[in-house]
C-alpha positions in Angstrom: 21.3 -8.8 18.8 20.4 -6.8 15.7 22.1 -3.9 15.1 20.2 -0.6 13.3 22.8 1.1 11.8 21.8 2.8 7.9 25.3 4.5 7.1 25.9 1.9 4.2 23.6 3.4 2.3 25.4 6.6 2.2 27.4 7.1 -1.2 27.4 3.6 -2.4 27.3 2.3 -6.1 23.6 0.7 -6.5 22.4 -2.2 -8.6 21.6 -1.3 -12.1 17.8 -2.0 -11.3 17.8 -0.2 -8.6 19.5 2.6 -9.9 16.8 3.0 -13.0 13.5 2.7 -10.7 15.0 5.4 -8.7 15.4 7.3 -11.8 12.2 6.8 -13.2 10.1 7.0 -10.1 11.5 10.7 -10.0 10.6 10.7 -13.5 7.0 10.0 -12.8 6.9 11.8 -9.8 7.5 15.1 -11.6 5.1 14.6 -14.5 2.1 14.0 -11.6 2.9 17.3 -9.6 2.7 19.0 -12.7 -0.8 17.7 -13.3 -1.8 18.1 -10.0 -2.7 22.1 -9.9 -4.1 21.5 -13.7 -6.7 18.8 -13.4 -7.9 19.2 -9.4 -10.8 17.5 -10.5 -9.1 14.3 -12.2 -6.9 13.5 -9.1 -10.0 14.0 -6.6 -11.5 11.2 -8.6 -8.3 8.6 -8.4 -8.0 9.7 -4.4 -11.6 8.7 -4.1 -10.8 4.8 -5.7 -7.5 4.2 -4.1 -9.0 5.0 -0.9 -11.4 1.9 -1.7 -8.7 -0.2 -3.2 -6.2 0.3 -0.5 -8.6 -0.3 2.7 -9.8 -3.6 0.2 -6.7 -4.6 -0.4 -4.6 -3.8 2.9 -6.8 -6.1 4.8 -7.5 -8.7 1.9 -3.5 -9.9 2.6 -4.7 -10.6 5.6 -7.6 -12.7 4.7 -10.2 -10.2 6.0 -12.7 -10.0 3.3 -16.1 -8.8 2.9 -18.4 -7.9 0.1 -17.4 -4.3 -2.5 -21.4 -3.2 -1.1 -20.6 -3.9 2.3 -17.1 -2.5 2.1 -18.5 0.6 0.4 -21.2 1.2 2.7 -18.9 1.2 5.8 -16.0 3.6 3.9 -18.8 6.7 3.3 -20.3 5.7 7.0 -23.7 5.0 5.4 -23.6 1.5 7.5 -22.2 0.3 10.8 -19.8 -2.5 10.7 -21.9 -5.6 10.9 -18.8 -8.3 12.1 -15.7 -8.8 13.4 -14.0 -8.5 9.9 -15.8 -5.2 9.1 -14.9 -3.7 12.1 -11.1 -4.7 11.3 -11.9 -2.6 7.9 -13.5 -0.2 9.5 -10.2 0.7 11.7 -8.2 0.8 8.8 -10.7 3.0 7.3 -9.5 5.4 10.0 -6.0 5.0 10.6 -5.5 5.4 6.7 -7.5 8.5 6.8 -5.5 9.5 9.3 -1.9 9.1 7.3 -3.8 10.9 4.1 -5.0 13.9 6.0 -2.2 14.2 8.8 0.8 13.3 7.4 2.3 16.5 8.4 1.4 16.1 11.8 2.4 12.8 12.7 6.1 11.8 13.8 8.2 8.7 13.1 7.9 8.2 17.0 6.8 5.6 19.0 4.0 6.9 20.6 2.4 8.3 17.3 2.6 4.8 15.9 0.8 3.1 18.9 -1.6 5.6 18.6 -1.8 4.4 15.0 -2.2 1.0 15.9 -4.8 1.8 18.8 -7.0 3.5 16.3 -6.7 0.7 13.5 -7.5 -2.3 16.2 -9.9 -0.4 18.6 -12.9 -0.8 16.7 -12.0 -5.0 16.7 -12.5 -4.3 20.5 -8.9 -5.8 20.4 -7.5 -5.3 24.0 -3.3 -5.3 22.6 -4.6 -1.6 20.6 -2.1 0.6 21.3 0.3 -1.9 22.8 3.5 -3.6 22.1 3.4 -7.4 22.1 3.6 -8.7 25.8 4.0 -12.6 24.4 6.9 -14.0 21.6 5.7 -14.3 18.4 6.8 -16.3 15.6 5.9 -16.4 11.5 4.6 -19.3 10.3 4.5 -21.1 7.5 2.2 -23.6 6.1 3.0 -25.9 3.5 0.6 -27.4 1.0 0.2 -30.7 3.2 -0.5 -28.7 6.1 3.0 -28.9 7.5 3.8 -25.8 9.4 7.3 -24.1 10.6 8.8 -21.3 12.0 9.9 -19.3 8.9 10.6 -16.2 11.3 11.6 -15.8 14.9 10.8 -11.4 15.7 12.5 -10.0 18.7 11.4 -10.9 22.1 8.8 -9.4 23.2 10.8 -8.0 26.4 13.7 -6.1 24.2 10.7 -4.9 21.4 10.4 -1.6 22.9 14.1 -0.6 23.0 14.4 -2.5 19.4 11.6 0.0 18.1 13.3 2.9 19.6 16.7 2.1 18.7 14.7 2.2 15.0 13.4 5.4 15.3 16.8 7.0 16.5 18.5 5.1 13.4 15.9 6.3 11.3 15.8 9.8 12.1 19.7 9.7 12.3 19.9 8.8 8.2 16.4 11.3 7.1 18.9 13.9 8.6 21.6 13.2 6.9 21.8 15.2 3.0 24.4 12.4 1.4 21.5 9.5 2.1 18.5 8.7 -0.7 15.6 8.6 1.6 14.0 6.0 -1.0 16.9 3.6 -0.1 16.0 4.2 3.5 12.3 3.3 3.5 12.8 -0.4 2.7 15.1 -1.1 4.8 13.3 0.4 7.7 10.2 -1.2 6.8 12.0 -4.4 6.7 13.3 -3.8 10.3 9.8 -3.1 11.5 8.5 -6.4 10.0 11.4 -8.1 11.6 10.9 -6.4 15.0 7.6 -7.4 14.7 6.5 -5.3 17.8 2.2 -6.4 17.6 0.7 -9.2 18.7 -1.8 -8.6 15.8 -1.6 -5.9 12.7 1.6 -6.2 11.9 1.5 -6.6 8.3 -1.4 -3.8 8.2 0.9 -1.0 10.1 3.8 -1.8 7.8 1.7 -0.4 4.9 0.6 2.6 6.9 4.3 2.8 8.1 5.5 2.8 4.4 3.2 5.4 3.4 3.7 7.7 6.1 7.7 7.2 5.2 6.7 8.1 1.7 4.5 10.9 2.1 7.4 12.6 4.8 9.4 12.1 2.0 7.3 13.4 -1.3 6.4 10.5 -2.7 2.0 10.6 -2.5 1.5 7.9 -5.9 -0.2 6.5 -2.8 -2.9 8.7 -2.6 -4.2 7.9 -6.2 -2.8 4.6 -7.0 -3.5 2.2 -4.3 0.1 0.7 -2.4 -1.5 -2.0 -0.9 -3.2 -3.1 -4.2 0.0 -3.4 -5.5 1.3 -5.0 -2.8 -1.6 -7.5 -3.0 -1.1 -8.1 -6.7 2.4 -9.1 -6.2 2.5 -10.5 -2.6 4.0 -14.0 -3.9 7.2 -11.5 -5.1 6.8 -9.4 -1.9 7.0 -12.2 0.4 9.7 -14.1 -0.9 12.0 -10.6 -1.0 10.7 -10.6 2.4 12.2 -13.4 3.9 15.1 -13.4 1.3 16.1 -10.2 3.2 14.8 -11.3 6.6 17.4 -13.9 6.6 20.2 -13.4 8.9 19.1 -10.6 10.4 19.3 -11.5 14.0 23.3 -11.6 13.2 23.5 -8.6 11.4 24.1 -10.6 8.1 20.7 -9.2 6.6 20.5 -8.2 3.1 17.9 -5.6 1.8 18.7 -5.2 -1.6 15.9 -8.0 -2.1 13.4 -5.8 -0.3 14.7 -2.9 -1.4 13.6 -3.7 -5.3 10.7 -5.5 -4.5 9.5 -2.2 -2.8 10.7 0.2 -5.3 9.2 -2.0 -7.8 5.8 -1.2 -6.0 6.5 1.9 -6.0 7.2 2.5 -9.4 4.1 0.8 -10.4 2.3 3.1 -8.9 3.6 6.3 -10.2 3.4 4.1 -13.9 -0.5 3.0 -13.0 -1.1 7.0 -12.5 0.8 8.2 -15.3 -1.1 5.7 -17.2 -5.1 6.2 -16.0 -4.0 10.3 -16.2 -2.7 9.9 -19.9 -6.5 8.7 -20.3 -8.3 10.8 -17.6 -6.4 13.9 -18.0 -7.2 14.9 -21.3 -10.1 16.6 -22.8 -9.0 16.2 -26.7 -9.8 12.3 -26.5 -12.8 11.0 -26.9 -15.4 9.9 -24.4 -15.3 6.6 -25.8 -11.5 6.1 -25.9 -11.0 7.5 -22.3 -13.4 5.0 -21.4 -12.0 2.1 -23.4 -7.9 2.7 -22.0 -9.4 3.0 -18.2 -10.5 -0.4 -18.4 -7.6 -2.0 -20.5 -5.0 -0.2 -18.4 -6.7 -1.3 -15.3 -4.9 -4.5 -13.7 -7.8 -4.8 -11.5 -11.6 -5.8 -12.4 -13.4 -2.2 -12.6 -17.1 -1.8 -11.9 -19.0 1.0 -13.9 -19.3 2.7 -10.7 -15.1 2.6 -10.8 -14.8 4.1 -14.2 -17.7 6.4 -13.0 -15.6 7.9 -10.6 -11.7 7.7 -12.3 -14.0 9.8 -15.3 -16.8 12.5 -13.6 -17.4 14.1 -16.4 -18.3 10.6 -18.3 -22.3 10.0 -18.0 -22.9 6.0 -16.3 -25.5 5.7 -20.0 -22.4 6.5 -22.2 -20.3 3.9 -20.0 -22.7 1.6 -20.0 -22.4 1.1 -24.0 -19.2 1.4 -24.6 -18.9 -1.3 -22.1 -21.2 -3.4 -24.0 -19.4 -2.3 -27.3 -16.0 -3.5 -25.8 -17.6 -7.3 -23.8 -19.2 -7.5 -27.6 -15.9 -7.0 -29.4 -14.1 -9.2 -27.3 -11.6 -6.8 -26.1 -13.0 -7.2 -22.2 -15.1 -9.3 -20.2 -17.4 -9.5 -17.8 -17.2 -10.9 -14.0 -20.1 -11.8 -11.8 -23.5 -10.2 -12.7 -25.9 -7.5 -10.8 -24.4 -5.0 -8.5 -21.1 -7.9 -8.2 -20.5 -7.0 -12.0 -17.3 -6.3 -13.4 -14.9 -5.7 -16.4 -11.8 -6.6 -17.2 -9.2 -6.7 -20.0 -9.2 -10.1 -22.0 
């Protein structure tokens, strides 16, 4: 039976990586809040993208897809969901709304986080909302014959409800305690969560919210501007594989979440950069037009629409993107992806 018990983390010597993306994440952290109060306007522009990106991405790990129209009309409520998978996007429209406006509010409990999960799966009409898993689940894995095996056995589903409180009271045990890094706490309760396992469905889905709830009790809103889940997304071969690197054992006690750990503050930290980054291009007035333009798209690691860079730049008219974008596809420096309303731009 797995035991939750953080007190290792208290005072020990880290791994060199480890000990730098803590440094620099504080780093980063600092040079954002100092931007915040200056440039209102610039941040209120990222917030309104990541929201997009992380709702996108969240559910595109799970292989819930639909269209950027579709998925824009139903995040500013100008459309009903119209399926089964946009109703899925449309609860974590909600539940993600819920972390970025409630934060403050909300408890590392039990009951706040099946009300989370009740108000991500409800719209689905799924009838476990709300609800610990009343069956064993397992984690597959399916090879590229087809083969599949059990990569993953989760706690029973008759001990997951004292496994998630035994969490919570470990949790809130090491938050309270002044000699413990809370951004070496995170992972590892994030990794016990996915281990747990306590859904029958949304797992993966309310370990993001999980993580940036953790993150925003603990300071750390990159989130907010710079999509988590996109990062996540991006780098979901590494995240997996640190995943069950650190999964292993774990029924024994034997787990090891330094594997996690970095993959997670490696997330994190590319978050913070990503902001640092678009704000080094966004934030200032001196630069010009064309040039703010020109390092939104080549710092992007994503495809950008003009309506994207529309919104990370307010003040930039969509006529004067619209030329430097042909100026840029022209001198080779970015191309273009799809065509009509699907278009989009991305560094060569």
């Amino acid at each position: 039976m797995h035991r939750f018990d953080y007190s290792f983390l208290e005072g020990g010597l880290l791994p060199a990586a480890v000990a730098n993306f803590i440094a620099d994440i504080y780093t980063l952290r600092a040079g954002a809040r100092g931007r915040q109060e200056q440039y209102p306007e610039v941040f209120t522009a990222l917030e309104a993208v990541a929201r997009v990106q992380s709702v996108k991405s969240s559910n595109a790990i799970e292989g819930i897809v639909t269209t950027d129209e579709r998925l824009q009309a139903i995040l500013n409520g100008s459309s009903a969901p119209l399926n089964h998978n946009e109703l899925e996007i449309a609860g974590y429209r909600d539940a993600l709304a819920q972390i970025h406006q409630q934060h403050d509010s909300l408890d590392i409990s039990q009951a706040d986080l099946l009300r989370l999960h009740a108000l991500m799966l409800h719209p689905a009409g799924y009838a476990t909302a709300g609800k610990y898993k009343s069956a064993d689940n397992y984690i597959l894995e399916v090879d590229p014959t087809g083969r599949r095996r059990v990569r993953f056995s989760p706690t029973s589903a008759a001990a997951t409800p004292d496994a998630m409180e035994q969490l919570i009271l470990a949790y809130r045990e090491a938050r309270d305690n002044p000699h413990l890094n809370q951004l070496l706490l995170i992972p590892c309760v994030i990794l016990d969560f996915l281990c747990i396992h306590p859904f029958q469905d949304g797992n993966g889905r309310m370990s993001r919210l999980l993580s940036l709830l953790l993150l925003y009790k603990n300071g750390f809103d990159a989130g907010k501007y710079i999509s988590f889940e996109e990062q996540i997304n991006l780098r979901k071969g590494n995240y997996y594989a640190a995943l069950e690197q650190s999964s292993s054992g774990w029924h024994e006690n034997q787990q090891d979440y330094a594997p996690f750990m970095l993959e997670f503050l490696t997330t994190l930290y590319l978050c913070y950069r990503e902001l640092d980054k678009r704000f080094a291009v966004v934030g200032s007035r001196k630069v010009s037009k064309h040039s703010r333009i020109e390092g939104t798209i080549l710092n992007s690691p994503t495809p950008l629409s003009k309506s994207d860079i529309g919104q990370i730049l307010p003040d930039v008219s969509a006529t004067t993107i619209e030329a430097v974008l042909g100026q840029l596809v022209r001198a080779g420096k970015i191309r273009k992806i799809g065509a009509g309303r699907a278009t989009r731009y991305l560094r060569t």
